[in-house]
C-alpha positions in Angstrom: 21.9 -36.6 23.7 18.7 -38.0 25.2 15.6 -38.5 23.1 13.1 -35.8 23.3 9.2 -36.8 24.1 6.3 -35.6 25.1 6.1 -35.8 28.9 10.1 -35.1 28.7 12.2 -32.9 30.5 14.1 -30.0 28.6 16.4 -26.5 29.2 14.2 -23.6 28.0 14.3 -20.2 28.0 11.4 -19.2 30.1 9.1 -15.7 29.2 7.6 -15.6 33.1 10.8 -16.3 34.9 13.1 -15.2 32.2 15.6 -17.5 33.2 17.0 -20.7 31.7 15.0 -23.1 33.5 13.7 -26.7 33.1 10.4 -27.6 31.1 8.4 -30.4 30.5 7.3 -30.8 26.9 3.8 -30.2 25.9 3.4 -30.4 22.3 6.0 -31.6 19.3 5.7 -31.5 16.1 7.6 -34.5 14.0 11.6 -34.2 16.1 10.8 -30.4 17.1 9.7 -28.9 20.5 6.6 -26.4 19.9 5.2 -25.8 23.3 6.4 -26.5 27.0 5.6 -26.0 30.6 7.6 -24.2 33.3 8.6 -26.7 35.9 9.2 -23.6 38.6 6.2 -21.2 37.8 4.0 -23.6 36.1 3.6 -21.4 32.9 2.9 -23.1 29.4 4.6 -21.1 26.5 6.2 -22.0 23.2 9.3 -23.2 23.0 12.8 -21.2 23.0 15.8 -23.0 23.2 18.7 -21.8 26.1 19.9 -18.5 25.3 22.7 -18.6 22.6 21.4 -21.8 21.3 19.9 -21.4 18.0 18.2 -24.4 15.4 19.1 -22.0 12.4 20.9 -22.7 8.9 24.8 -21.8 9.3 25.1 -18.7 7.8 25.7 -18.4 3.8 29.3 -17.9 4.1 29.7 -21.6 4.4 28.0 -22.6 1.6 29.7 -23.2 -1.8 29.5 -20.4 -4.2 27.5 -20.9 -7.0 30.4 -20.7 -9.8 31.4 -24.0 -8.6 28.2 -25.9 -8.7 28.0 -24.9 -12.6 25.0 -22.2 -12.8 26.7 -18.7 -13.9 25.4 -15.9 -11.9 23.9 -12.9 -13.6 25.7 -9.7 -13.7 23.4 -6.6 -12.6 24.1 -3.9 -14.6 23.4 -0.5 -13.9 22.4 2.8 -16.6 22.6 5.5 -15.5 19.7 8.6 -16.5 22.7 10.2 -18.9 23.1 7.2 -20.8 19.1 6.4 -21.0 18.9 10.0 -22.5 21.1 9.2 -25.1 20.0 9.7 -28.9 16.2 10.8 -27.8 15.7 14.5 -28.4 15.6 16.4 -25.4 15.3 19.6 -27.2 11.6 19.1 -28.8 10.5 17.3 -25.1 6.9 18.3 -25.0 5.7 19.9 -21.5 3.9 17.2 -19.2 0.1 17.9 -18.7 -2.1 15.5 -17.2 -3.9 16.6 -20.4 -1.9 15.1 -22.3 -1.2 10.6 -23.1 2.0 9.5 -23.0 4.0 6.2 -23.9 7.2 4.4 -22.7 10.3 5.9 -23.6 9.1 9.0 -24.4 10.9 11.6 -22.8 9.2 14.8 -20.7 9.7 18.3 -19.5 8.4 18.7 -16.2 8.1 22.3 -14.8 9.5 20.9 -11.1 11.3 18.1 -11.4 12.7 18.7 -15.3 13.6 16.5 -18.0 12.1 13.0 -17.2 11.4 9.7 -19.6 8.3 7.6 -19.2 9.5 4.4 -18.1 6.0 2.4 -17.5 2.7 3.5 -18.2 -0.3 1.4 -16.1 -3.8 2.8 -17.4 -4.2 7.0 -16.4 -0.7 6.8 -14.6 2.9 7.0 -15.9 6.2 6.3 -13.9 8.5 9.0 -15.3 12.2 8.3 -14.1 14.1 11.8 -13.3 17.9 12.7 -12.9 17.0 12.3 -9.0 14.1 10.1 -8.4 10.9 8.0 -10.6 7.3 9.6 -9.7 4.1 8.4 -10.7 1.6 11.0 -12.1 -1.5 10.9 -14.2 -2.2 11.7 -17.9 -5.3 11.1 -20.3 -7.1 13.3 -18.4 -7.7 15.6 -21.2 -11.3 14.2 -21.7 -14.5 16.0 -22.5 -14.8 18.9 -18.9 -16.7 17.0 -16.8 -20.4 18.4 -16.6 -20.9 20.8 -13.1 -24.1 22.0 -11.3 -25.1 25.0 -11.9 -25.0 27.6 -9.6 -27.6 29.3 -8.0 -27.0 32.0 -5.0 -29.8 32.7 -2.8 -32.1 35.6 -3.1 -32.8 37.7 -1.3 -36.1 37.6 -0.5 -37.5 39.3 2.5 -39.6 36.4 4.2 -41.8 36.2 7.2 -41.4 34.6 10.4 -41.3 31.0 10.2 -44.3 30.7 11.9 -46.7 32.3 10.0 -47.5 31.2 5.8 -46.0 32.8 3.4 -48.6 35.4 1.3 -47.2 33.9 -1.8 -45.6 30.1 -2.4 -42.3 30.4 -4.0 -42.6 30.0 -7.9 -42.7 25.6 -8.5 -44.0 24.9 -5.1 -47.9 25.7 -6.5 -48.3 22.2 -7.7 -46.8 20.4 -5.0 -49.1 22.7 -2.8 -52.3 22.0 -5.0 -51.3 18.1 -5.1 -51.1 17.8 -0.8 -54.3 19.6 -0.7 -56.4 17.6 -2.6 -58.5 15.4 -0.6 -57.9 11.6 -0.8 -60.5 9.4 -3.1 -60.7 6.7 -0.5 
């Protein structure tokens, strides 16, 4: 196989022609091609090799297994929700309430998704792990009620056109009337 330069002729796969044409290499970096130039439509692109022709790894099938070079490999193991019930009592499982705090391991009652243990608990949020899935909800939420603004419907007080003053200012608008009136001491 011929060296490869910059200035250098080379089979591409060219994105304008989309054809497997030849290219004169722009741009390398260290033994690789990075960008060429169509020698039939003049296009500059990066480079891809002729179709079928690949620069990867061979695939991992090749390689030797790990066994032999000496490092055991690790066995995943698997429990299943049954067996990470086991020995907690599922009978006295308090009701989740976002009321409530909980901590790992505990195990729940949840009025949709049922019986459920807390696997993780991150701040105001719990992962609970059910027979069919793992949610996240929230809990510690049971804080003082959080103070709301008073509510105050409108009256229904008949009022003139918009135009015209009002014979009377509404009750707390005397001052701020009084203090606009007041001529400036300049």
């Amino acid at each position: 196989m011929a060296t490869l330069k910059v200035g250098g002729e080379v089979d591409a796969q060219c994105t304008r022609c989309k054809m497997n044409l030849a290219h004169t290499i722009l741009a390398m970096v260290g033994p690789k091609i990075v960008r060429v130039r169509c020698n039939t439509c003049g296009g500059d692109h990066a480079f891809r090799g002729t179709a079928g022709v690949t620069d990867r790894p061979k695939p991992a099938s090749t390689r030797a297994p790990r066994a032999a070079s000496g490092t055991p490999r690790a066995e995943k193991v698997v429990i299943s929700f049954d067996e990470q019930l086991a020995g907690k009592d599922i009978a006295s499982a308090p009701k989740y309430s976002p009321k409530d705090t909980y901590k790992v391991d505990q195990v729940l009652h949840h009025p949709t998704f049922g019986v459920g243990l807390v696997t993780a608990v991150r701040g105001d949020k719990v992962d609970l792990t059910f027979r069919s899935d793992t949610k996240t909800l929230v809990h510690g939420r049971g804080g003082a009620p959080a103070e709301r603004p008073a509510f105050s419907p409108p009256t229904n007080k008949q009022t003139g056109p918009a135009d015209k003053p009002m014979a009377e200012p509404p009750p707390g608008m005397e001052e701020a009337a009084a203090e606009t009136s007041l001529p400036s001491g300049d």
